[in-house]
C-alpha positions in Angstrom: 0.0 0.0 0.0 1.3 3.8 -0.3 1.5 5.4 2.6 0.5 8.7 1.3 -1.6 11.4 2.9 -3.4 14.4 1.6 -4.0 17.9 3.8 -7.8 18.6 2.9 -8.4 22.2 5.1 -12.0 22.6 4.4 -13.0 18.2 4.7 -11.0 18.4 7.9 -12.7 21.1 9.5 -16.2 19.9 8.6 -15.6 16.6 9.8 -13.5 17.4 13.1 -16.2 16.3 15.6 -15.7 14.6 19.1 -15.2 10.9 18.8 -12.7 7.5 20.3 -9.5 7.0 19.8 -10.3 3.3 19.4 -7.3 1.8 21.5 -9.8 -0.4 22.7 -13.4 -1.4 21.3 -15.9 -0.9 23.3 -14.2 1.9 24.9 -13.8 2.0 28.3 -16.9 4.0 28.8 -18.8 0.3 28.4 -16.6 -1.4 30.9 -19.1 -2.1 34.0 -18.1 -3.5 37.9 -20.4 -6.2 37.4 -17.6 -7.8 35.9 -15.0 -8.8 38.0 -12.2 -11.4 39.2 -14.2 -14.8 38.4 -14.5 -13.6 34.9 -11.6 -12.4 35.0 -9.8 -15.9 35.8 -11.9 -17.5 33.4 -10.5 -15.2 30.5 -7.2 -16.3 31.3 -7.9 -19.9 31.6 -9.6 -19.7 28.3 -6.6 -17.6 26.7 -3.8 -20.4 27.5 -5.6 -22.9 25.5 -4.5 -20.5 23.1 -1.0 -20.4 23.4 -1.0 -16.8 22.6 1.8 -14.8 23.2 1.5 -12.4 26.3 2.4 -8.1 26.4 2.9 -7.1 30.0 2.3 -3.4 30.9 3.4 -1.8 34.0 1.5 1.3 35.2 4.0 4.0 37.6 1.9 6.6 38.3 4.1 8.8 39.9 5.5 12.4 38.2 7.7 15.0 40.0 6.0 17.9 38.4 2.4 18.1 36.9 2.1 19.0 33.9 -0.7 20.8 33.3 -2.3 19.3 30.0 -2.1 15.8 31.0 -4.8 13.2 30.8 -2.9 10.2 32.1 -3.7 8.7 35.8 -0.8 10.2 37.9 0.3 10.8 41.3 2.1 14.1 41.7 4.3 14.0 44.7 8.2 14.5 45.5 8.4 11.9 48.1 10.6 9.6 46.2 9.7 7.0 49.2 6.3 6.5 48.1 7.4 4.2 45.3 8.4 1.6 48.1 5.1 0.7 49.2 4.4 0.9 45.4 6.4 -1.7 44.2 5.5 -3.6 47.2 2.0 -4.6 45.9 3.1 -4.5 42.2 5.5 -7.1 43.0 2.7 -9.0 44.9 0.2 -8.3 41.9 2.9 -9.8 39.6 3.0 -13.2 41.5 -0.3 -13.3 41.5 -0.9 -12.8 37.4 1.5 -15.0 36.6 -0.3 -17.9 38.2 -3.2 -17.4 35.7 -0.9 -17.7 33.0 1.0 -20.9 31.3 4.6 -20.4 31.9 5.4 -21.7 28.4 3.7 -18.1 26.9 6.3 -15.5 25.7 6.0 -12.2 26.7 6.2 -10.7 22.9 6.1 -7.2 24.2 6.6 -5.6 27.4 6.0 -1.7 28.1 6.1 0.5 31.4 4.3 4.0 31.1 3.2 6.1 33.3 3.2 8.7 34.8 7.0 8.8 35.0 8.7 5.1 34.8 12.3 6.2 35.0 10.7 8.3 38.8 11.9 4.9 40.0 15.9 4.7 40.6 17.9 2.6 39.4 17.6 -0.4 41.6 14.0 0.0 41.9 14.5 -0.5 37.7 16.3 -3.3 38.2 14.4 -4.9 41.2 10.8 -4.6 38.7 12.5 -6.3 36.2 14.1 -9.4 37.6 11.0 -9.7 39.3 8.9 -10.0 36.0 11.8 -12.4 34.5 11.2 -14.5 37.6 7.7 -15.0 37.1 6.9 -14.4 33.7 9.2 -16.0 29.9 10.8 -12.9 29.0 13.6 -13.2 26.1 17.0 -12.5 27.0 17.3 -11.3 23.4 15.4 -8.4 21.3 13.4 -10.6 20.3 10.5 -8.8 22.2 9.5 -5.3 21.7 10.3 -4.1 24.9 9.5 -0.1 25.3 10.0 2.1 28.0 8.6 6.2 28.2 10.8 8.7 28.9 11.1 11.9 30.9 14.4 13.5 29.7 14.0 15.7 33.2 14.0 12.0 34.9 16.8 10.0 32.8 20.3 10.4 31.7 23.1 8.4 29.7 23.8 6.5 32.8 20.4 5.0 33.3 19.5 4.6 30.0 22.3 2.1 29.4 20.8 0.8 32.9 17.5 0.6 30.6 19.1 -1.2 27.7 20.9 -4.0 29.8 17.8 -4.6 31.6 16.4 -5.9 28.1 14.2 -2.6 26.9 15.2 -2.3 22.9 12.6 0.8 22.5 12.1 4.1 24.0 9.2 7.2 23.9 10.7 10.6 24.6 8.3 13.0 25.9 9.1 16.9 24.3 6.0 18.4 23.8 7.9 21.5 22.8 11.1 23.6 23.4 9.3 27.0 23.8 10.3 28.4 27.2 7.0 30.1 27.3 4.9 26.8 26.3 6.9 25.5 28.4 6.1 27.9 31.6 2.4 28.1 31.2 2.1 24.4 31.1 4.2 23.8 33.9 6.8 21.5 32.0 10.6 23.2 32.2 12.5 21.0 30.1 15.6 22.1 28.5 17.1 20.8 24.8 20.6 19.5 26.8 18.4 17.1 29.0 16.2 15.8 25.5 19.2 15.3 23.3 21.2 13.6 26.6 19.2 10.6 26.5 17.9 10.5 22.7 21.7 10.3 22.0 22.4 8.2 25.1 19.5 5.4 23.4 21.2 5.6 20.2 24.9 4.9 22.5 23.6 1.9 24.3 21.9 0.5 21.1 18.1 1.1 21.3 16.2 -0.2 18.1 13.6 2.7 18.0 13.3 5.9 19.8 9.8 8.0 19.3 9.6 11.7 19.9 6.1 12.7 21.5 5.0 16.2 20.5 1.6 18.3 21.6 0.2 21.3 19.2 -2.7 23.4 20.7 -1.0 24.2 24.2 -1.3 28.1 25.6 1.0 30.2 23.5 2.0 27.5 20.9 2.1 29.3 17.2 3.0 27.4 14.0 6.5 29.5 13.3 7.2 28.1 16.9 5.8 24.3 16.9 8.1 24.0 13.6 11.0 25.4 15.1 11.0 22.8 18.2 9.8 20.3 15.1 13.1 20.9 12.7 15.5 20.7 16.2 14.6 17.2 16.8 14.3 16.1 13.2 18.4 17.0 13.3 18.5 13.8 15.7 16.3 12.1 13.6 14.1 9.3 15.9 12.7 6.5 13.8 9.2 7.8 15.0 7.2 10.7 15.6 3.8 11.4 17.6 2.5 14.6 17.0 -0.8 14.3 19.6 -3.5 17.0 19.3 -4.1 18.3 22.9 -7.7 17.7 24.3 -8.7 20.4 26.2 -11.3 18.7 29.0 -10.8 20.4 32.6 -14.0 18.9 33.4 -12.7 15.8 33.6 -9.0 16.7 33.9 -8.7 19.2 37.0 -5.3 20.3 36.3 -5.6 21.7 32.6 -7.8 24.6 34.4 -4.2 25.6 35.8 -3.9 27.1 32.0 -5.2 30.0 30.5 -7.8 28.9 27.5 -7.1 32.2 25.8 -3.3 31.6 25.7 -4.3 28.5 23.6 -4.1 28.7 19.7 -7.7 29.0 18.3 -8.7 26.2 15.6 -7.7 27.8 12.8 -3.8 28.1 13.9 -3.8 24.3 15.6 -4.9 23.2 11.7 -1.9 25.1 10.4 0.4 23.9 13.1 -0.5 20.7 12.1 -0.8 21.2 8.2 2.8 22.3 8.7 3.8 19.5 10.7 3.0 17.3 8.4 4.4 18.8 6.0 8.0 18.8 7.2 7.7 15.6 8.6 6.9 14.1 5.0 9.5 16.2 3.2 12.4 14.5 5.8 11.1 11.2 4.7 9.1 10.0 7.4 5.3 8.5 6.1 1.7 8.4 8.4 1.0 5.7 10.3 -2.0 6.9 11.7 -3.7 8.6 14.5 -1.0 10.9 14.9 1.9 8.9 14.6 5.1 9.4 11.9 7.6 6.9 11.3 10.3 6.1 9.1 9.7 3.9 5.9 11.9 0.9 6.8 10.7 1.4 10.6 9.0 -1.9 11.9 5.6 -0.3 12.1 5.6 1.2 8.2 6.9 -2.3 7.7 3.8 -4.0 9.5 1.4 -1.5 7.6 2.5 -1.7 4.2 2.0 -5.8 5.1 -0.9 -5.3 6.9 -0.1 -7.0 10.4 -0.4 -3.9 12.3 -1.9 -3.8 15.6 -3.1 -1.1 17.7 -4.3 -1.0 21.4 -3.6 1.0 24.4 -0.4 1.4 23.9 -0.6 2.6 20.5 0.7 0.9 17.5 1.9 -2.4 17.4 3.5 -5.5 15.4 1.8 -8.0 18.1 -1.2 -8.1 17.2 -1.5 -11.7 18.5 -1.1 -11.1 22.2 -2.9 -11.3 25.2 -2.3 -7.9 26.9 -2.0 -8.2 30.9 -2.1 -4.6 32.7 -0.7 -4.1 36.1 -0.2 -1.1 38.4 -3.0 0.9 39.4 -5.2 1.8 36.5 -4.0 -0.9 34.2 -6.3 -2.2 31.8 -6.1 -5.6 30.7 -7.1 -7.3 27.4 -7.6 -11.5 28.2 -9.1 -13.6 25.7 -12.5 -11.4 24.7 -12.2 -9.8 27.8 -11.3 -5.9 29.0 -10.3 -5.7 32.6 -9.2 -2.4 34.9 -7.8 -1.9 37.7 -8.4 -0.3 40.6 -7.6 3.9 39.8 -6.9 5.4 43.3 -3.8 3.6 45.1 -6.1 3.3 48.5 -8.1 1.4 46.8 -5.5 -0.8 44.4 -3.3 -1.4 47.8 -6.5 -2.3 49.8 -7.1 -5.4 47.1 -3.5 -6.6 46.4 -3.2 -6.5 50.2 -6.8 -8.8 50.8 -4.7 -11.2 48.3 -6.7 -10.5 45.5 -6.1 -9.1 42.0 -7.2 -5.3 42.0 -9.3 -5.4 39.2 -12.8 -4.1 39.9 -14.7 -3.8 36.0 -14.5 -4.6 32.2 -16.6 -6.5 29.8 -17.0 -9.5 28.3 -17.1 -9.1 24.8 -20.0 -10.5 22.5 -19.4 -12.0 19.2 -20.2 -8.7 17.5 -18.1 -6.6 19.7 -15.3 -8.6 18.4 -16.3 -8.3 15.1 -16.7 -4.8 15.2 -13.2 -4.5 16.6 -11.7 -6.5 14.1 -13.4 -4.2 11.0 -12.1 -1.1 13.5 -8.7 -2.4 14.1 -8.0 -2.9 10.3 -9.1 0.3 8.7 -7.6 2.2 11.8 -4.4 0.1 11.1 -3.9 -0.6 8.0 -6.5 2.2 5.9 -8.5 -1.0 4.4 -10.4 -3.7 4.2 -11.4 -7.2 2.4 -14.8 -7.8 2.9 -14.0 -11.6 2.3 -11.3 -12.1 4.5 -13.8 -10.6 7.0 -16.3 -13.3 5.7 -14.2 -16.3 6.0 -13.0 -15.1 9.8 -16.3 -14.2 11.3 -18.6 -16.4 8.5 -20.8 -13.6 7.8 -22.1 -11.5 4.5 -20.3 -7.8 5.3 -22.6 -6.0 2.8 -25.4 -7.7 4.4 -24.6 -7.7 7.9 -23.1 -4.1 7.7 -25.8 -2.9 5.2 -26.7 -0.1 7.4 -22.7 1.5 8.1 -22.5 0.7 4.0 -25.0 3.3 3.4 -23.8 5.7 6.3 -20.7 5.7 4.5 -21.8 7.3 1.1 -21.3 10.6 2.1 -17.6 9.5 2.9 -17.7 8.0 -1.0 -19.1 11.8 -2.4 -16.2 13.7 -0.3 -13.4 11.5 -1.4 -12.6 9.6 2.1 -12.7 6.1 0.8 -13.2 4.6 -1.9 -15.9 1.5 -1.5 -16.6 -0.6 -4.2 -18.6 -3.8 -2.8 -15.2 -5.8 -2.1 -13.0 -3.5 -0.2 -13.2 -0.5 1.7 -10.3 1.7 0.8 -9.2 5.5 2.8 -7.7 7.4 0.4 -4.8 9.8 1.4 -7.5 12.7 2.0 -8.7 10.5 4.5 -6.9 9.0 6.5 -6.5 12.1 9.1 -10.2 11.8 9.6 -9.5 7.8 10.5 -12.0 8.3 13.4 -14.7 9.6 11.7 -15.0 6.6 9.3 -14.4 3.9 12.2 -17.4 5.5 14.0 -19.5 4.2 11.4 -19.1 0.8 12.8 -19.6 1.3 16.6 -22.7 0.2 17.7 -22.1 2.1 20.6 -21.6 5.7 20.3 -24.7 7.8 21.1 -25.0 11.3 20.5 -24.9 12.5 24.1 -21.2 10.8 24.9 -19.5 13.1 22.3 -18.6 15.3 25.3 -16.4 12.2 27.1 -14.0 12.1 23.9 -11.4 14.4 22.4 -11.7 15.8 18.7 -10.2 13.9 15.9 -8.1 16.6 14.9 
């Protein structure tokens, strides 16, 4: 497939409406507590008849500094004792997963996020990580995609090594953007010395892939100066790129009401900051993988793409797509068999369960043969910008135009403006489409109602 994209101003704006990201389907706004542990432990018993690989992600909530604009679940102290008590019950949790799960099962990708990760020192690192080799089949090679997220304010040449003998081969380096003033009203000092540090400290000890996380539409953020922190880091050129729209949504994120909404760039300059984005980032080489990420064409994900085995769940892009996910840490959300499972949020409440000897989580959902369904069509044209209506036939032994007949004609507007092309075998997104990704896999969940727009962020 080409991997080309086209900057449509006036489709974009008419179709930027609230809607999912689709890292999972259902979203988590279907997950409900009357599904818990039992079901839980029966997802996992079903899933090693499998013999599925596993990915394992580690939630540490805890940051030094807020920043202002984020949406993650965090803990914002300086009381570098608190991971103790922390790690404590994550080690307890991790006994306790790994009894659910054959022993045989390789752990195909492993990912700590955050909050901050690297908040933890050094033998906290280490401690985490023999503990997960001890209970779970990690490779000793890279093998795995093993990925870690970075704050350069939290990491240095000396730990990142630390990182790359521990067995991570990939790293996420959070920038945002190099504007003191963006930088100031959205509480993030971070300096260029610190960045550079570790993205050339990765590229010392040997990491396979280092991504550069940028946000456009933060208080005082112009296009002249988005680009300028854009064409700094494309001189270290990383193998990817995310270039995240922020969602502004103090209603349900407290701290973004620390900024001032009039410092923010109004719609009209966040398009051109991202026009322009894209722009430079396709003139250095670099092609769309979707839902705001960039990467290089012989990078693994452009690779998966172009060959149609790409993946994407809640940690973004993937090349396992054949993996049972297991989430652990407060907050974690797990994917088992045709099960979604979370954790308890608060860290009251996630000690209080790993301490009773139980596993902390406390809802999810059971999918239903057309929830998977659905995920599968919403997976592939959010992965890969198409799909075969037979292969979809032959794996779920259905008709697609007759079983979809309704999204086929909710689509025909998408036909007339040039978003896909659909011609009763395949659904293609053309290059003019495939910013506006979301939009077209709305059309196939059964579950989005008019009056949850408000819960999600816009698609561009």
């Amino acid at each position: 497939m080409q991997q080309a994209i086209q900057f449509d101003e006036a489709l974009i704006k008419r179709y930027n409406q609230t809607g999912p990201r689709y890292t999972s389907y259902p979203t988590a706004l279907q997950f409900d507590e009357s599904f818990g542990m039992s079901d839980y432990a029966a997802a996992a018993k079903r899933s090693n008849e499998s013999n599925r690989g596993l990915s394992l992600y580690f939630h540490i909530p805890f940051c030094d500094t807020v920043c202002f604009f984020c949406a993650c679940n965090k803990v914002w102290t300086r009381d570098r004792s608190k991971t103790t008590p922390y790690l404590d019950r994550l080690f307890k949790e991790i006994e306790m997963q790994s009894k659910l799960f054959d022993s045989s099962r390789k752990v195909e990708q492993l990912h700590w996020g955050g909050g901050t990760p690297t908040f933890i020192n050094n033998d906290e690192m280490r401690a985490l990580m023999d503990k997960t080799r001890q209970h779970f089949n990690l490779y000793d090679d890279d093998s795995g995609e093993y990925s870690i997220e970075i704050d350069p304010r939290e990491a240095n040449r000396e730990s990142v090594l630390l990182m790359r003998e521990l067995g991570f081969n990939r790293m996420s380096l959070g920038v945002q953007d190099f504007d003191e003033k963006v930088q100031k009203a959205v509480n993030r000092i971070q300096t260029q010395a610190e960045t550079f540090e570790v993205l050339e400290g990765a590229r010392e000890a040997g990491f396979l892939s280092v991504n550069v996380d940028l946000i456009y539409g933060l208080p005082h953020q112009t296009e002249r100066g988005f680009i300028r922190t854009l064409d700094r880091v494309l001189e270290a050129q990383p193998d990817r790129f995310s270039i995240f729209n922020y969602a502004h949504m103090p209603s349900l994120f407290p701290t973004q009401k620390k900024m001032n909404e009039a410092d923010m760039p109004n719609p009209d300059e966040k398009l051109a900051i991202l026009h322009a984005a894209t722009e430079r980032l396709l003139q250095a080489g670099y092609v769309y993988i979707g839902m705001d990420h960039f990467a290089k064409p012989d990078d693994e994900l452009a690779v998966a793409q172009r060959n149609e085995t790409l993946y994407r769940n809640f940690q973004g892009y993937s090349t396992h797509a054949e993996c049972d996910l297991v989430g652990m840490g407060a907050t974690s959300i797990s994917l088992v068999n045709n099960t979604y499972a979370q954790n308890r949020k608060s860290l009251a409440e996630y000690y209080e369960a790993i301490d009773s000897g139980e596993l902390a989580v406390f809802r999810g959902v059971q999918l239903t043969e057309d929830d998977e369904l659905r995920r599968d069509v919403i997976t592939r044209l959010i992965s890969h910008f198409h799909l075969n209506f037979e292969v979809i036939n032959q794996q779920w032994q259905i008709h697609f135009d007759e079983y979809f007949a309704k999204e086929i004609r909710n689509l025909a507007p998408m036909v007339e403006d040039g978003l896909i092309t659909l011609d009763g075998k395949d659904i293609f997104v053309t290059p003019k489409g495939r910013l506006l990704i979301r939009n077209i896999c709305m059309v196939f969940d059964a579950y989005l109602k008019p009056d949850m727009q408000n819960r999600f962020s816009k698609v561009i």
